[in-house]
C-alpha positions as CSV (number, residue, x, y, z in Angstrom):
1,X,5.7,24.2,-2.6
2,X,3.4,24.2,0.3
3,X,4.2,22.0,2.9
4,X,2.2,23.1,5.9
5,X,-0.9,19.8,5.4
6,X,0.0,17.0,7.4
7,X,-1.0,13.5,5.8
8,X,-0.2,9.7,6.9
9,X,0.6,7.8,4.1
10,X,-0.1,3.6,4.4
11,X,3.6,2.6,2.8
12,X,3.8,-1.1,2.1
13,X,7.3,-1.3,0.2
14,X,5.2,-2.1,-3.3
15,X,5.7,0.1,-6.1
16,X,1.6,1.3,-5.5
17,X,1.7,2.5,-2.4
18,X,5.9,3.9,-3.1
19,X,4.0,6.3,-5.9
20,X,1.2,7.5,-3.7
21,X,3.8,8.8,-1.6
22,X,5.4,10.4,-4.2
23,X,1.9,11.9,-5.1
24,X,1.0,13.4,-1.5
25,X,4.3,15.0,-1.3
26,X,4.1,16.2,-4.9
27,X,0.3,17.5,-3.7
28,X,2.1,19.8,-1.1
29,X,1.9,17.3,1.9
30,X,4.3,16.7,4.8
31,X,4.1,12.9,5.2
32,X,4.2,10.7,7.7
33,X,4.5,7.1,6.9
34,X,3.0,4.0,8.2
35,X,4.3,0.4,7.7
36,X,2.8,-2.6,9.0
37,X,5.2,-5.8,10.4
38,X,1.6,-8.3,10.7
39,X,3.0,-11.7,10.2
40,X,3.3,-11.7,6.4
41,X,5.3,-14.3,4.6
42,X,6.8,-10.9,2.3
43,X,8.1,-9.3,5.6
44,X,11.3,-7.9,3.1
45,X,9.0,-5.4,2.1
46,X,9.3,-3.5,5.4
47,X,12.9,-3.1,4.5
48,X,11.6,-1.7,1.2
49,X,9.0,1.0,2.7
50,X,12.1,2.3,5.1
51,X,14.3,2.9,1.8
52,X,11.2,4.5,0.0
53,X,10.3,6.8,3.1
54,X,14.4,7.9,3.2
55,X,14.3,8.2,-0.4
56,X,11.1,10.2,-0.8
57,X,11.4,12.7,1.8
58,X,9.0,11.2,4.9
59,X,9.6,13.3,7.9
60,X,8.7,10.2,10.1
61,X,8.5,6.4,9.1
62,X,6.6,4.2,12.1
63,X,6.6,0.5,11.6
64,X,3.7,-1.2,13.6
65,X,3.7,-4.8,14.9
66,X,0.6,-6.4,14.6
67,X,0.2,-10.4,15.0
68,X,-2.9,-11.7,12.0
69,X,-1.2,-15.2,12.3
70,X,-3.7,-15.4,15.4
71,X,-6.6,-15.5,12.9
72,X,-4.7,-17.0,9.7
73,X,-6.8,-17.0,6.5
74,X,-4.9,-15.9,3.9
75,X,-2.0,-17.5,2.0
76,X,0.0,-14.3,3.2
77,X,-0.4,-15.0,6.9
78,X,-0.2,-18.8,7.3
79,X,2.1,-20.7,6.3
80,X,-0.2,-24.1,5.5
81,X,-1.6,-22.0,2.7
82,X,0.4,-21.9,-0.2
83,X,0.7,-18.7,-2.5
84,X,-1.1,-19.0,-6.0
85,X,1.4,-19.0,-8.7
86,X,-0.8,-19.7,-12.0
87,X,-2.4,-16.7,-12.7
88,X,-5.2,-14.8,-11.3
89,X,-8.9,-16.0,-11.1
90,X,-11.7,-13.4,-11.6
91,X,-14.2,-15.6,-10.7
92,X,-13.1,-15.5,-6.4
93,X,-11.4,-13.8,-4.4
94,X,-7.8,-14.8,-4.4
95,X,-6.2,-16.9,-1.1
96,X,-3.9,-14.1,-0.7
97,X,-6.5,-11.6,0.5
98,X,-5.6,-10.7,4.3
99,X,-9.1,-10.5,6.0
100,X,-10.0,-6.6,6.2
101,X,-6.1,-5.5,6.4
102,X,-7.0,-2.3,4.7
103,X,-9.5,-1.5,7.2
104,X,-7.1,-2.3,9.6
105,X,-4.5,-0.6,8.3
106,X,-6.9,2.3,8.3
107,X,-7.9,2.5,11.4
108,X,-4.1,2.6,12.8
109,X,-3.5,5.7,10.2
110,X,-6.2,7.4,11.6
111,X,-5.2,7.2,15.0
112,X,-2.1,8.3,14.3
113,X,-3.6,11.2,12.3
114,X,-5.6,12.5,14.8
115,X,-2.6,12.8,17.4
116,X,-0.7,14.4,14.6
117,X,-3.7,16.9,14.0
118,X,-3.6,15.5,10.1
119,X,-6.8,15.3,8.3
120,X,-5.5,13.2,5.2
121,X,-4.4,9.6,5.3
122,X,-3.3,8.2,2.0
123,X,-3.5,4.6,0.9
124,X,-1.9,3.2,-2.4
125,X,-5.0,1.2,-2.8
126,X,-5.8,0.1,-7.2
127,X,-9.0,-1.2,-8.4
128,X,-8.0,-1.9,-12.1
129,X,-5.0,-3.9,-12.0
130,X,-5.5,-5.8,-8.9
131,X,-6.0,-9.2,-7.6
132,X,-10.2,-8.6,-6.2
133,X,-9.7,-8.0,-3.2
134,X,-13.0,-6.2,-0.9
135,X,-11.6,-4.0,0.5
136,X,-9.5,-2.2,-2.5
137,X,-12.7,-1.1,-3.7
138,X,-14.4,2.5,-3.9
139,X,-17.4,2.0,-2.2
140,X,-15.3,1.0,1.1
141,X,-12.6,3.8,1.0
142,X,-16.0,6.3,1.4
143,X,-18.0,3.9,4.2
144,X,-14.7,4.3,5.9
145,X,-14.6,8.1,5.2
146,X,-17.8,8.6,6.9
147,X,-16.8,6.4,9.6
148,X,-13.6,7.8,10.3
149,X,-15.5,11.3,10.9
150,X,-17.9,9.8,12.8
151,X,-15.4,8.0,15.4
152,X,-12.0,10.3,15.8
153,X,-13.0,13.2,18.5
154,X,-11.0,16.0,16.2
155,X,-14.1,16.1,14.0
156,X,-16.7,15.4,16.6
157,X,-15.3,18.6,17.8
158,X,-15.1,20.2,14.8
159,X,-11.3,20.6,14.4
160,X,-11.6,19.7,11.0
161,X,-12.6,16.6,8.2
162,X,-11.0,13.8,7.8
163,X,-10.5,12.8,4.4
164,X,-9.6,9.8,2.9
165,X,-6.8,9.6,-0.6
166,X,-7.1,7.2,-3.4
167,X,-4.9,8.9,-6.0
168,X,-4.1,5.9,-7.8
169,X,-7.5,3.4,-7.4
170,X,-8.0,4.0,-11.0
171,X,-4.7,3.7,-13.1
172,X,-4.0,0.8,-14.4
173,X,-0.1,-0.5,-13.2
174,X,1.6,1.0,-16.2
175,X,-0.4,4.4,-15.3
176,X,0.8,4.3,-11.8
177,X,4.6,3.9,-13.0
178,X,4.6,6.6,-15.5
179,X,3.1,9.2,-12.6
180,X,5.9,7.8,-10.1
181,X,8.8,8.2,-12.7
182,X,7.9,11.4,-13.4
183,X,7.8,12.0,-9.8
184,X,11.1,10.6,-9.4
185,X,10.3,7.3,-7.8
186,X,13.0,4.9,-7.6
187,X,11.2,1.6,-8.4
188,X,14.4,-0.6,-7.9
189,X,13.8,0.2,-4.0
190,X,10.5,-1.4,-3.8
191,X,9.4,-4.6,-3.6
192,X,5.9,-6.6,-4.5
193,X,6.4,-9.9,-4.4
194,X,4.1,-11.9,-2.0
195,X,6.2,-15.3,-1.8
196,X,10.1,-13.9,-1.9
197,X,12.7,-16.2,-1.8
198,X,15.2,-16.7,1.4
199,X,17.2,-14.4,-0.6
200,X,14.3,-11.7,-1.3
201,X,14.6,-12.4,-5.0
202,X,10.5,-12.0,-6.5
203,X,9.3,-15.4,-7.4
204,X,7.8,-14.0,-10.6
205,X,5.1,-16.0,-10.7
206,X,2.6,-15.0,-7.6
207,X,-0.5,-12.0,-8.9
208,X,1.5,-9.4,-7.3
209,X,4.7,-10.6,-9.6
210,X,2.3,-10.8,-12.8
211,X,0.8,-7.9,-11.9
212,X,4.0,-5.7,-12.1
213,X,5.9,-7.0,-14.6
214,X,2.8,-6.6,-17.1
215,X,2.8,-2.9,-15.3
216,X,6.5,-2.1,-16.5
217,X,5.6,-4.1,-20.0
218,X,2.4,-1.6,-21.0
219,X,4.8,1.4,-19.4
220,X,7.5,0.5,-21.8
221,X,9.9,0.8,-19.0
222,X,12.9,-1.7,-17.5
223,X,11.2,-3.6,-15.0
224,X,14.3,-3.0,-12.2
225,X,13.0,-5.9,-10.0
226,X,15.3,-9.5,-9.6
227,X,13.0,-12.1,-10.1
228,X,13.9,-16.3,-9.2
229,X,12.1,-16.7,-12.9
């Protein structure tokens, strides 16, 4: 295997972005992950996305304090809002979207690419099985594309393309399970739930928590995580 491309891989702690990990370093990568600590109610998962970088061979895992209690909005970052636990509505987007995280996200792994002199950031980002959010869909990942060419000085310069991977935006959850098993993922490690209790047990019943145990259901797989119910 060729492991001479750099990437930065977006690592949450969820099972998504655990198997688009697993994908970039099966693609011939050397990855670099990048976890965010931004005030969310699920902060377990950053003890997750450590175990998955150890587990899956990350040659550097960077955790990034960022503070979006400041601007609130989402069931996720303030704690007035409470975390939807009867099922998904397709008709709006859900409480629980975080007001342009991934672009934020983004724009941190870029940053960090460009020092690194690595072209490809990867994001664990689904549009089947997920709960609506903006900023999960195609049509951003290339505006940001172009905009990340546009900005970083690397390929202002011409030192090379920046290019933006989706490798999972269109499985569905029990697609994106299958790949990761056969890539050797270790789904007991990761963790999706957005409203854990004290004891980082998966409340079950939040989208995230419906989302992946109907994942593990269509896979015909154990589902490995501890749920309250």
């Amino acid at each position: 295997m060729n492991l001479q491309k750099k990437a930065v891989v977006l690592l949450s702690g969820g099972l998504d972005s655990a198997t688009t990990l697993a994908i970039a370093r099966h693609q011939g990568f050397r990855c670099y992950a990048l976890s965010f600590r931004y005030g969310q109610r699920h902060a377990v998962e950053i003890e997750a996305a450590g175990a998955i970088a150890r587990a899956l061979g990350a040659l550097e895992h960077r955790i990034i304090t960022i503070d979006l209690t400041s601007f609130g909005g989402s069931a996720l970052t303030d704690p007035a809002l409470e975390v939807p636990k009867t099922g998904p509505d397709p008709s709006s987007i859900p409480i629980t979207y975080v007001p342009v995280r991934n672009l934020i996200f983004l724009s941190y792994a870029l940053a960090w690419a460009e020092v690194l002199k690595a072209f490809h950031i990867f994001i664990g980002a689904n549009a089947i099985d997920y709960s609506g959010y903006p900023d999960c869909r195609p049509e951003f990942f290339a505006a940001f594309e172009k905009t990340a060419n546009l900005a970083a000085a690397a390929a202002v310069e011409g030192k090379g393309i920046f290019q933006i991977h989706t490798p999972i935006l269109h499985m569905t959850k029990a697609e994106i399970i299958k790949t990761g098993l056969q890539l050797g993922v270790d789904y007991s490690l990761t963790h999706s739930c957005y409203d854990p209790s004290p004891q980082g047990l998966a409340c079950g019943l939040c989208d995230s928590c419906r989302l992946r145990k109907k994942g593990f259901q269509e896979a015909g797989v154990p589902d490995p995580t501890k749920y309250v119910s």
